[in-house]
C-alpha positions, 0 to 999 in steps of 0.5 A: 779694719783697725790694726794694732800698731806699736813700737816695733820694727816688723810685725809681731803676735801680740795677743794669742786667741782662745783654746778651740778645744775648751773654748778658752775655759781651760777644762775639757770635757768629754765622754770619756775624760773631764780635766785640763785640756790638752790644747792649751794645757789648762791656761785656756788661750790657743797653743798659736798666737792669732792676732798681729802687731804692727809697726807704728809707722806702717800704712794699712795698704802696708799691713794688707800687702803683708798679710797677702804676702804671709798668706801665700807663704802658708798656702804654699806651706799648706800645699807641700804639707799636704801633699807630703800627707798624701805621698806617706798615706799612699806609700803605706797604702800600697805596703798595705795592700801589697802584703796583703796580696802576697799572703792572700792571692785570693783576695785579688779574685774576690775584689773582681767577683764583687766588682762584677757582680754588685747585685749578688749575695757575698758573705759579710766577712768577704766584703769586711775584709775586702775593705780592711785589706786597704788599712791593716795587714791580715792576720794568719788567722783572717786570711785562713778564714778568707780562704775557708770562706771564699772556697765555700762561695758560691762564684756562678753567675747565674741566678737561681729559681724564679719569681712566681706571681704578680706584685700588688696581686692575690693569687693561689700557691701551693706551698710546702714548708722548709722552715720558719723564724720571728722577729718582734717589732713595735705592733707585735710579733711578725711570723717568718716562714720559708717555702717552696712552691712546685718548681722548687721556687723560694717563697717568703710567708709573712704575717701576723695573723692566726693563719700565719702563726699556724703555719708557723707552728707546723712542721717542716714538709708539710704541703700547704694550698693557701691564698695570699697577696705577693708583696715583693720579688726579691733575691738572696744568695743568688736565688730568685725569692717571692714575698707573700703577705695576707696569707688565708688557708684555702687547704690546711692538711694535717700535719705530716711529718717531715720527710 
């Protein structure tokens, strides 16, 4: 390693290093703003010198002795800063989720709830807030609606229904239709269709043939014996669901009307 030696009696910062934000062209470009950069002011070198000059008269054993000596004072350094960072962001951590608790007691019984049960449905504005409470203070307004939301839960643990078939395998189900809906995607339109079996069971049709589109199209309640191959046994809202695909009709009544 060469160092730079020069008439001086300690060591010094003779020459700064380029800009790490621009690179040292002094213009920044980003996606929302083009012009002088902020780091370095426009002049292109880095806001902190980076390489040192030392005495004429010093050894390289000096110059490496020094370096480990300045590097220890910036570990240090480093160290207390850092953990002056940790101390102000748990402080604030704490006010936050503190205040938090106070204005919305509930949230406590919530953050247990899905701690207990990671498997089970929880509205997307529970977990939302849930994770915000850690970093900003809610609002009236959020916690109203925690409140309204969190009473509407359903908290049991118990998982409703059961799965009907075997997965991989063909079977006959009786079925009668509770709703239906679509999503388009890049081979075409896939029909959604939401059924109930004898028991009260939850069954998923999906398909894209004219035997789905058909039960689709017909009204809600109305009873339906069709084969179809059972894709997957899921859970939703804490409710057993039983996935069908390659759905045929083995017997298509007239449409009724819904009761």
């Amino acid at each position: 390693m060469t160092f730079k030696r020069f008439n001086i009696s300690k060591p010094e910062i003779r020459v700064r290093g380029a800009c790490c934000r621009c690179g040292g062209s002094g213009l920044y470009r980003g996606a929302f703003y083009v012009g002088e950069c902020f780091g370095c002011g426009g002049d292109g070198m880095a806001s902190r010198p980076t390489i040192y000059g030392y005495p004429k008269d010093w050894s390289d054993e000096q110059i490496i002795e020094w370096n480990e000596k300045r590097e220890q004072r910036n570990a240090k350094a480093r160290q207390r800063a850092a953990e002056k960072r940790e101390a102000k962001a748990k402080e604030k951590y704490d006010a936050t989720v503190g205040a938090n608790r106070a204005a919305l007691p509930e949230l406590v019984d919530a953050e247990d709830w899905v701690r207990a049960n990671p498997d089970r449905y929880v509205h997307h504005i529970i977990t939302d807030m849930i994770d915000k409470s850690a970093w900003f203070v809610l609002s009236e307004k959020q916690c109203d609606l925690f409140r309204k939301i969190w009473s509407e839960h359903d908290k049991s643990t118990e998982v409703k229904g059961a799965h009907i078939g075997k997965i991989g395998k063909r079977d006959i189900f009786d079925l009668t239709k509770t709703g239906e809906t679509y999503f388009q995607g890049e081979f075409g339109i896939t029909f959604v269709i939401f059924c109930t079996d004898p028991d009260g069971n939850r069954v998923i049709v999906k398909g894209s043939g004219e035997d789905a589109g058909e039960l689709y199209s017909s009204k809600k309640g109305n009873q339906f014996k069709v084969k179809g191959t059972v894709k997957d046994h899921t859970e939703r809202q804490g409710e057993k669901q039983t996935v069908l695909n390659r759905v045929k009709w083995i017997d298509q009544p007239e449409n009724q009307e819904a009761a």
